[in-house]
ZABAKE-373419 format. One line per 5 residues: for each residue x, y, z of N, C-alpha, C. Coordinates in Angstrom, 2 decimals. Each point is the difference from the previous one (the first is absolute). Layout:
BEGIN
X,Y,Z,X,Y,Z,X,Y,Z | ... $
This chain:
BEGIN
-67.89,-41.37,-48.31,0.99,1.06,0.12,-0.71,1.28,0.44 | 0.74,0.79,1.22,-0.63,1.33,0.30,0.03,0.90,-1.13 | -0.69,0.72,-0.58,-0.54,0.99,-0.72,0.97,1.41,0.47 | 0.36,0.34,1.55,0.77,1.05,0.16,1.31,-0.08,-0.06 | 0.42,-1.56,0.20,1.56,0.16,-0.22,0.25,0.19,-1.45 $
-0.31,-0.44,-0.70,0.17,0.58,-1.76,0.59,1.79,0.26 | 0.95,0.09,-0.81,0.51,1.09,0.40,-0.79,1.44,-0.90 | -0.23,0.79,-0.42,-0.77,0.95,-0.76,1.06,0.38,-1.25 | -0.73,0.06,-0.56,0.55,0.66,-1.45,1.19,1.15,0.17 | -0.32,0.93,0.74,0.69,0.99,0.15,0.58,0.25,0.77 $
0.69,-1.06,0.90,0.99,-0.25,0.84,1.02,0.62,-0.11 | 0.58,-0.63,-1.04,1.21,0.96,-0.48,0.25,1.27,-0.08 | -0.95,0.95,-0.69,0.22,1.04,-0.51,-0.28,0.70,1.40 | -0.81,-0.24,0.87,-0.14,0.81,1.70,0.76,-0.51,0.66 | 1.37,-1.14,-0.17,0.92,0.00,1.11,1.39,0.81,-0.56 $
-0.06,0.02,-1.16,0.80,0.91,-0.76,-0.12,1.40,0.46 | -1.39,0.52,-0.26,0.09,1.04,0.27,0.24,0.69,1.54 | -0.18,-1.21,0.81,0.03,0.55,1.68,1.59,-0.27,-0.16 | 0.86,-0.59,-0.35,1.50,0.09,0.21,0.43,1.33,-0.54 | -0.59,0.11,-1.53,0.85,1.00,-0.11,-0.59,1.14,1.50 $
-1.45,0.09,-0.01,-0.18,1.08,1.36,1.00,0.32,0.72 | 0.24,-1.72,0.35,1.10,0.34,1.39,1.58,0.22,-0.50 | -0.16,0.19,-1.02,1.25,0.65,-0.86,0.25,1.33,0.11 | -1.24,0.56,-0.26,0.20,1.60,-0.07,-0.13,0.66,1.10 | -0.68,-1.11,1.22,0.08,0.77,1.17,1.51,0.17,0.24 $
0.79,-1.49,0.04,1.03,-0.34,0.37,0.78,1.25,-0.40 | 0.17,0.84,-1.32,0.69,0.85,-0.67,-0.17,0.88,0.76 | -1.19,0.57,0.02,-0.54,1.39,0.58,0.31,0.12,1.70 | 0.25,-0.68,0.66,0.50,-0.63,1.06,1.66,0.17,-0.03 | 0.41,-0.50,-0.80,1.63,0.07,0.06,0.05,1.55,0.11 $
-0.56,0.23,-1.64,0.59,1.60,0.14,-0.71,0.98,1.14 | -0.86,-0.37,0.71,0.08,0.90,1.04,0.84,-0.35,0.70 | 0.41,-0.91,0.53,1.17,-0.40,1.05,1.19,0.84,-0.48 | 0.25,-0.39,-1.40,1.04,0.86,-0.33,0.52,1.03,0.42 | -1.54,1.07,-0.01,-0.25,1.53,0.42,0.13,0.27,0.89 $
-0.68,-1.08,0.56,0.34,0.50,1.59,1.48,-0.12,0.71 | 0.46,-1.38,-0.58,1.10,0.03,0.63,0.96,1.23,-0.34 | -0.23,0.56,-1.46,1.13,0.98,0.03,-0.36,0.94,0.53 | -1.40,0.77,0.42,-0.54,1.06,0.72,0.77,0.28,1.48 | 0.35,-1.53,0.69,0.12,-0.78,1.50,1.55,0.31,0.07 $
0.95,-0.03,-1.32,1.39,-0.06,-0.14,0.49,1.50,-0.77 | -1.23,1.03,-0.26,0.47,1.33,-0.35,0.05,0.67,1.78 | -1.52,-0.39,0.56,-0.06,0.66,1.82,1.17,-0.86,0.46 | 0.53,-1.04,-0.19,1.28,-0.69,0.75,1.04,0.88,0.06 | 0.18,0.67,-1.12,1.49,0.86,-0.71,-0.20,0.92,0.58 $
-1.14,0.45,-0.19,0.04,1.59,0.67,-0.33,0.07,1.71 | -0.27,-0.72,0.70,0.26,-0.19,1.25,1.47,-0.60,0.38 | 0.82,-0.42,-0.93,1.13,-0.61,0.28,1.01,1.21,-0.15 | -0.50,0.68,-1.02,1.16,1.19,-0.55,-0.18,1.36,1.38 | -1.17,-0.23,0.52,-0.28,0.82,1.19,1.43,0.11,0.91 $
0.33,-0.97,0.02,1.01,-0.48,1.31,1.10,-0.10,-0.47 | 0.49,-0.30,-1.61,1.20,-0.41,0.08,0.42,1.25,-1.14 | 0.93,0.37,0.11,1.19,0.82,-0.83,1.03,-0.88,-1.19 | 0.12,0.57,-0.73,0.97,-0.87,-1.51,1.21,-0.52,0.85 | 0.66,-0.70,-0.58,1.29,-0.09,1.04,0.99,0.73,-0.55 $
0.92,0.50,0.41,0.93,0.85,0.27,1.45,-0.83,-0.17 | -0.12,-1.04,-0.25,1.69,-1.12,0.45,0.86,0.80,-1.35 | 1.02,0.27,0.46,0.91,-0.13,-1.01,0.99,-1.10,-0.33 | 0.98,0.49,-0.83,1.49,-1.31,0.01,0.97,0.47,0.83 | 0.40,-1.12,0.89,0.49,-0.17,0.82,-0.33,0.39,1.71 $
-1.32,-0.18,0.06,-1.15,0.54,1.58,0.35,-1.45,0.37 | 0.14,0.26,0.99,-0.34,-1.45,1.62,-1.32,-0.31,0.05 | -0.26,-1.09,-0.47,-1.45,-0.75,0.55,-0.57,-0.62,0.72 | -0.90,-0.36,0.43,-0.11,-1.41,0.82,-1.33,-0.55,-0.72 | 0.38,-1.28,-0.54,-1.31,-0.90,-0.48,-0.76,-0.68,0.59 $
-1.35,0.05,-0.08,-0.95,-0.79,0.68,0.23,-1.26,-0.23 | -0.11,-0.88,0.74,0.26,-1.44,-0.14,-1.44,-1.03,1.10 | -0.69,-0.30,-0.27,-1.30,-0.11,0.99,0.54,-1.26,0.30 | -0.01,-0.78,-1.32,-0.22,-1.94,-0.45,1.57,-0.20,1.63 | -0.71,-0.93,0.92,0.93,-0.76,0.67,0.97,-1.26,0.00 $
1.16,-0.27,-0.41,0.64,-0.90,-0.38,-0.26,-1.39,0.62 | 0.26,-0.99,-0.96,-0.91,-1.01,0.74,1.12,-0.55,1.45 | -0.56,-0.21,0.77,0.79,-0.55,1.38,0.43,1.47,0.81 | -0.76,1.01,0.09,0.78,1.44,0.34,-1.85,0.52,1.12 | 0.19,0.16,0.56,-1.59,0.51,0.68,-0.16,1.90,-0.36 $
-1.20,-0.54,-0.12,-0.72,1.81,-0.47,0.50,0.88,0.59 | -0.19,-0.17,1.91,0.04,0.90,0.65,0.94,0.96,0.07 | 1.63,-1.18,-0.47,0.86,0.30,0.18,0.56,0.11,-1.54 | -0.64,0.17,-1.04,0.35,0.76,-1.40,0.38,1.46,0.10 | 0.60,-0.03,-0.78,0.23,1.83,-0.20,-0.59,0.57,-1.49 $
-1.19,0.41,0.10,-0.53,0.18,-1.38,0.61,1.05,-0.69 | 0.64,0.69,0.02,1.03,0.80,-0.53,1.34,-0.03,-0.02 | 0.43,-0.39,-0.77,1.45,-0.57,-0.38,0.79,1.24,-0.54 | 1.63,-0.10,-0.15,0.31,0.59,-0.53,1.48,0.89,0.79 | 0.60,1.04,-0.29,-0.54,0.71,-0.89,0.54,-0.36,-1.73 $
-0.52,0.74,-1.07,0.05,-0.33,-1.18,0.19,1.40,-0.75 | 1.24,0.09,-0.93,0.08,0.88,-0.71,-0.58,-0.02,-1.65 | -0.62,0.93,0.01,-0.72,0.28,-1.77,0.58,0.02,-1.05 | 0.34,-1.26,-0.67,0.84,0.51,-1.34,-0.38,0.37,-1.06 | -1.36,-0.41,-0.17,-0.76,0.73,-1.17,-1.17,0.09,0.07 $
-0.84,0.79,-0.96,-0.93,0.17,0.19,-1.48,-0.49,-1.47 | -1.04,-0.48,0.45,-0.27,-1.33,-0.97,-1.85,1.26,-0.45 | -0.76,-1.06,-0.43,-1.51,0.76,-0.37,-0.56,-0.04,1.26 | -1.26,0.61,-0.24,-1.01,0.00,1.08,0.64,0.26,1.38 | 1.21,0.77,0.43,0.45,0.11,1.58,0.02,-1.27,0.34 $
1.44,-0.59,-0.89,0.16,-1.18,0.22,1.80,0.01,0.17 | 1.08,-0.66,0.52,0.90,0.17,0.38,0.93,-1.39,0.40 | 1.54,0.34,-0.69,0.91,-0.91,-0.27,0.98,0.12,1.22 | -0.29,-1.24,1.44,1.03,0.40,1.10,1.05,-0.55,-0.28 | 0.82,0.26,1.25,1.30,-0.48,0.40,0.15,0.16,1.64 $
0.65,-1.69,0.20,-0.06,-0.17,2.06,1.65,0.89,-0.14 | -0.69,0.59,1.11,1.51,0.96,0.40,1.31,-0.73,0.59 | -0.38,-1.26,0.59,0.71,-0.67,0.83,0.91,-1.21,-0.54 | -0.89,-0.28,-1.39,1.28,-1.30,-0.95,-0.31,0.95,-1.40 | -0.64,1.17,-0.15,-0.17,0.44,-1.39,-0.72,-0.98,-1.25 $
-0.52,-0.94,0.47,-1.05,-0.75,-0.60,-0.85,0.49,-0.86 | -0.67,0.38,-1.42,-0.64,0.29,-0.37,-1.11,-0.42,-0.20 | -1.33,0.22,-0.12,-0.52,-1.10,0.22,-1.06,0.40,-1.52 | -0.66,-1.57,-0.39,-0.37,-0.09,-0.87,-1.36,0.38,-1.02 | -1.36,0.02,0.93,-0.44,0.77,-0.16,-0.47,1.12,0.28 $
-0.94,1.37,-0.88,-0.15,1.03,0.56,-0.81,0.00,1.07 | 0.09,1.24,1.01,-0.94,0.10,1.53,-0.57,0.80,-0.34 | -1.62,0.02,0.02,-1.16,1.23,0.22,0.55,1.19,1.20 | -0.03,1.41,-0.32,0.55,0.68,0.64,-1.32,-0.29,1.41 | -1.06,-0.60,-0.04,-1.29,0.05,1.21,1.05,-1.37,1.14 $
1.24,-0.42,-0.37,0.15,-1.21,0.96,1.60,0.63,0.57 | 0.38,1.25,-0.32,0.93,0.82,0.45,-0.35,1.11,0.71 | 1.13,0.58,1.18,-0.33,0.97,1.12,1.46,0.66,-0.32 | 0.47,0.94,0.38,1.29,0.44,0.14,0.90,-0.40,1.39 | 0.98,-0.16,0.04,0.77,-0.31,0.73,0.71,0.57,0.78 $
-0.39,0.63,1.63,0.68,1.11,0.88,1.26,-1.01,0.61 | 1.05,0.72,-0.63,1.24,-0.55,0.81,-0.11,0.53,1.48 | -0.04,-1.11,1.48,-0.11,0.50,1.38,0.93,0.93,0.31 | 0.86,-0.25,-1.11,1.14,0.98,0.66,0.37,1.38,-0.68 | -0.81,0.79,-0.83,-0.84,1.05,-0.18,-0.98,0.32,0.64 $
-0.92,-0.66,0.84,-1.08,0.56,0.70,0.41,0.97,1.22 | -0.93,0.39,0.14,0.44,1.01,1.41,-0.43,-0.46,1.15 | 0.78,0.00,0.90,-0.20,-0.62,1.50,-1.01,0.38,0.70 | -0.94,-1.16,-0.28,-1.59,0.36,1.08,0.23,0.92,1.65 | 0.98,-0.17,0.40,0.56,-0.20,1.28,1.12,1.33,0.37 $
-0.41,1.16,-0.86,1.53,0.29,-0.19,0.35,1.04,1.59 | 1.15,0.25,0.58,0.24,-0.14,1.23,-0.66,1.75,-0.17 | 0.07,0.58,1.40,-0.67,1.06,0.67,1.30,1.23,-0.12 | -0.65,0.98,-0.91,1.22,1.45,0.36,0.77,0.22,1.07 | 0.85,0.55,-0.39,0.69,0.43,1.00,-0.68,1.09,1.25 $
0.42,-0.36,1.59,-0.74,0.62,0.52,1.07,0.74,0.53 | -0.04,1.29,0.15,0.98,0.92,0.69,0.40,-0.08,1.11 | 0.86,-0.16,0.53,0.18,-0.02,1.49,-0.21,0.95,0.69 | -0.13,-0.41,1.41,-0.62,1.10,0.78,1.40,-0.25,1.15 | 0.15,1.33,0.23,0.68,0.20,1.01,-0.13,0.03,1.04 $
0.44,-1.11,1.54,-0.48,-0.02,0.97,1.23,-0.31,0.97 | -0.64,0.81,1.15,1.02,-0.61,1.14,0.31,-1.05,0.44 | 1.43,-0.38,-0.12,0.17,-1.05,0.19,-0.10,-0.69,1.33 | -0.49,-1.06,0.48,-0.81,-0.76,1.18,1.13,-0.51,0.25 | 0.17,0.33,1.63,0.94,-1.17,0.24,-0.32,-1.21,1.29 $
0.23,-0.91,-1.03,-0.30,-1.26,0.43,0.90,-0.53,1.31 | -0.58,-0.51,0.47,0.61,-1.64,1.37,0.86,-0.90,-0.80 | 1.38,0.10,0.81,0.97,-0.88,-0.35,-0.69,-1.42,0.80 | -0.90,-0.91,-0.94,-0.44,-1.07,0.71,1.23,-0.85,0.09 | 0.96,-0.28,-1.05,0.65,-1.04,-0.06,1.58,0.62,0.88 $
0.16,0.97,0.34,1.10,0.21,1.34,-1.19,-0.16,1.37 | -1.51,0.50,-0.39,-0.62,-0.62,1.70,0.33,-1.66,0.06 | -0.70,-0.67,-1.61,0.38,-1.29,0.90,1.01,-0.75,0.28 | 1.47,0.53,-0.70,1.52,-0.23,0.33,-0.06,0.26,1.53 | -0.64,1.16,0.48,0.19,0.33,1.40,-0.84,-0.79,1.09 $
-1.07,-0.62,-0.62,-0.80,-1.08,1.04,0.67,-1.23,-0.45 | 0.32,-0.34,-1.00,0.50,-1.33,0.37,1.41,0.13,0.73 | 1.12,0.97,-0.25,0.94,-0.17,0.93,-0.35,-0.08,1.80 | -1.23,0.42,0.26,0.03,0.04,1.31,-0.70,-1.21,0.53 | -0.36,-1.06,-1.12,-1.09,-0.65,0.36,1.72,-1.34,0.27 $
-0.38,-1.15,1.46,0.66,-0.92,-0.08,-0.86,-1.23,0.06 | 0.85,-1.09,-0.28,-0.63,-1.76,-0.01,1.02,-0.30,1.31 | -0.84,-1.19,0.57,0.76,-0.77,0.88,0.49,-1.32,-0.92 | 1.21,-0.26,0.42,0.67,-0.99,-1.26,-0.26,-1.07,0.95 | -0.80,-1.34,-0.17,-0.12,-0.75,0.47,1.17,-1.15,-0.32 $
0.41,-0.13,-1.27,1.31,-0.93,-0.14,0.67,0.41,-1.27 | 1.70,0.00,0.18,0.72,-0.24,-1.39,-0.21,-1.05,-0.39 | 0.06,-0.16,-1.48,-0.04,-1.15,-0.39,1.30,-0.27,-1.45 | 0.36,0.75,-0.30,1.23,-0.26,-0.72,0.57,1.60,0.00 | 1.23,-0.26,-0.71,1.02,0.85,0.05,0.53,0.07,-1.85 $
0.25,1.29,-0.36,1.06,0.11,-1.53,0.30,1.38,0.08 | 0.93,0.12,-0.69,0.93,1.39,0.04,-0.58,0.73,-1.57 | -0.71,1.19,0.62,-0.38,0.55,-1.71,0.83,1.06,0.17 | 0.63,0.36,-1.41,1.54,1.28,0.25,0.70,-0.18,1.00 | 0.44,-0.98,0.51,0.97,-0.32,0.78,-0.66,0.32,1.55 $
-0.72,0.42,0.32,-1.09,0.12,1.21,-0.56,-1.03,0.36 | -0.15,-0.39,1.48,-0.96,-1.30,0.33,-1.31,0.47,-0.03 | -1.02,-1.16,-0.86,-1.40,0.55,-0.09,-0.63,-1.25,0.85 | -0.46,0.01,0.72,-1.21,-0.96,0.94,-1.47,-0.53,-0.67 | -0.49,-1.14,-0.30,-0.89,-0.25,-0.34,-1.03,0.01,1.36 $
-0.98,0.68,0.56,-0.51,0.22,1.30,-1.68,-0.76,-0.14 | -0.71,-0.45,1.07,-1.07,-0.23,0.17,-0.93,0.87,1.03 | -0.17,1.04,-0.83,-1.03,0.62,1.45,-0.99,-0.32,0.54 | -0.84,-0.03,1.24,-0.98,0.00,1.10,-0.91,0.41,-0.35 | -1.07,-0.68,-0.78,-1.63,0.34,-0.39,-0.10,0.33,-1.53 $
1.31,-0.27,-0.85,0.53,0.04,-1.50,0.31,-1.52,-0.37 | -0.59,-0.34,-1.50,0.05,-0.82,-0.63,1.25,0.31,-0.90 | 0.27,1.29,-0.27,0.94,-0.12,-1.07,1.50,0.78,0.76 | 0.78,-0.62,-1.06,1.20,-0.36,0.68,1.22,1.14,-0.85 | 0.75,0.64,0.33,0.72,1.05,-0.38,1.26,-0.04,0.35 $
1.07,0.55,-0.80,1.56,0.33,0.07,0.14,1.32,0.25 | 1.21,-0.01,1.55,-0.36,1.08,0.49,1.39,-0.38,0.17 | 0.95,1.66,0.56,1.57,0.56,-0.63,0.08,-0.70,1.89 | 1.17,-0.07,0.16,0.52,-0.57,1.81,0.12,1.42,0.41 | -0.24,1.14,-0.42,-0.35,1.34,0.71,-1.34,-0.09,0.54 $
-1.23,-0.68,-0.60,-1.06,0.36,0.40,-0.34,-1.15,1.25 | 0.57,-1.02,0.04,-0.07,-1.20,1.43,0.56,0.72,1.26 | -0.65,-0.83,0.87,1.19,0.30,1.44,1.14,-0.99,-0.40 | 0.67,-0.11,1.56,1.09,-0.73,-0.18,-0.25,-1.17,0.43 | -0.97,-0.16,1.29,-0.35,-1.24,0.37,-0.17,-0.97,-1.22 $
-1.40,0.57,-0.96,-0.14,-0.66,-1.18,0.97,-0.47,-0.47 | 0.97,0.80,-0.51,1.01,-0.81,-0.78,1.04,-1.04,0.61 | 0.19,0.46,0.86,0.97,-0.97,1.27,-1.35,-1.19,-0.12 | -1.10,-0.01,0.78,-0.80,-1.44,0.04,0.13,-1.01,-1.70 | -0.09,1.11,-1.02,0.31,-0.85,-1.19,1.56,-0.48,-0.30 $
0.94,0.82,0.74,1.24,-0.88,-0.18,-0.09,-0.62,0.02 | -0.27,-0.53,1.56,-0.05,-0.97,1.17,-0.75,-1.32,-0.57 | -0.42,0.52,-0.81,-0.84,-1.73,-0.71,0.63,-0.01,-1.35 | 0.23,0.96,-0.97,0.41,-0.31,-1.14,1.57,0.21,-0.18 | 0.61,-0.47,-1.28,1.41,0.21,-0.30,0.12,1.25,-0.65 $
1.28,0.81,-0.53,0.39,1.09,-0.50,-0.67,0.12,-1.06 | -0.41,-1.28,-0.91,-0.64,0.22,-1.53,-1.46,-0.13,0.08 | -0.49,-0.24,2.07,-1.46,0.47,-0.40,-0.73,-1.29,0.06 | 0.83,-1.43,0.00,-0.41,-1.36,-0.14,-0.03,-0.28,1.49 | -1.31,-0.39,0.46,-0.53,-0.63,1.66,1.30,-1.10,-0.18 $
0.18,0.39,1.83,1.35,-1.15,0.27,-0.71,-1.25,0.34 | 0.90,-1.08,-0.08,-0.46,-1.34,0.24,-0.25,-0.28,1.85 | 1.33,0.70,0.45,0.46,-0.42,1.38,-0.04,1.58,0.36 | -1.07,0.16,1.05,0.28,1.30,0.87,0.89,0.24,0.90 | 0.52,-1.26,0.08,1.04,0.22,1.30,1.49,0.29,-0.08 $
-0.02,-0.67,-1.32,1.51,0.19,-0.63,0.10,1.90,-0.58 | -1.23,0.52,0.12,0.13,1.29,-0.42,0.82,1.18,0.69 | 0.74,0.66,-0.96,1.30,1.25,0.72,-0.71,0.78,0.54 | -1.91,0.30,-0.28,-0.22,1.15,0.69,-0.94,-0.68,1.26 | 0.51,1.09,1.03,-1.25,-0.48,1.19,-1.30,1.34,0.20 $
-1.00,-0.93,0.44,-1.26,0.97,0.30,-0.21,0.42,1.07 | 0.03,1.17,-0.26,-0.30,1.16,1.44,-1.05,-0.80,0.66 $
């Protein structure tokens, strides 16, 4: 048998004493953590209180609650992290607060940290980013007188004529014969009064059509003859 594995007499009493060691480090260790952490969470407060003001909400203020958490099946992008608005019905410890949805009057169950509330600007109290330009005084000026364009171009188109290349039907609008005409180097086709045709025109469209304007079958049997 080895001689060093035999364990020593005083085994015990030196593994005892190194636990407890790491006992009292362990202690002395906590409570600094302790310290520190509350040292870490007094500079937290007072850099936090830098920025923020007590809250101010009373009973019955418009709110809007923070709401971050996204509903499941709903996308982030399109969350609205502020919900609301919400009226204050009471008021709880620590700037803490009892709502109500304005819209079904829902109360809701537990209290809200006044840090997850904003106040609520109705849009229709705000003032118009946009709002229109003063009144500008008028100025008095001589009045310009303008070109009757629309009697010039009444007066060029009356002088302007088409060559009527063919009638092509006939109907009476207000009891007047109106001519359906095809003009010479024109695609489109116009109703024009039996004042504005010659006579040839209308005589050559007798001469082929009947009184109601319907092409005759038989030209020969026709009452009118052509010049």
């Amino acid at each position: 048998m080895d001689v060093s594995l035999i364990p020593a007499e005083n085994l015990n009493k030196d593994l005892s004493s190194h636990v407890q060691g790491i006992l009292d480090n362990l202690k002395i260790a906590k409570e600094i953590a302790t310290e520190n952490i509350k040292k870490a969470q007094i500079r937290q407060k007072q850099h936090y209180d830098k920025k923020t003001a007590l809250p101010t909400f009373q009973i019955g203020d418009k709110v809007l609650l923070h709401s971050p958490k996204v509903p499941i099946g709903h996308s982030s992008k399109l969350h609205r992290k502020w919900t609301g608005p919400f009226y204050i019905t009471a008021k709880g410890l620590n700037h803490t607060y009892k709502l109500r949805r304005s819209n079904n009057h829902i109360i809701m169950q537990s209290m809200i940290n006044a840090n997850r509330l904003k106040p609520y600007n109705d849009p229709r109290n705000c003032p118009d980013p946009n709002p229109p330009p003063p009144d500008i005084p008028a100025i008095d000026r001589p009045a310009e007188v303008l070109p009757n364009f629309q009697d010039q171009q009444s007066q060029n188109t009356q002088n302007i004529t088409y060559e009527v290349e063919q009638i092509i039907k006939m109907k009476r609008i207000n009891n007047i014969k109106h001519y359906r005409i095809k003009g010479k180097g024109y695609s489109e086709r116009t109703w024009e009064p039996i004042t504005n045709l010659s006579e040839d025109l209308v005589t050559d469209f007798q001469f082929r059509h009947t009184h109601k304007g319907t092409k005759r079958k038989n030209k020969g049997n026709s009452c009118f003859k052509q010049n």
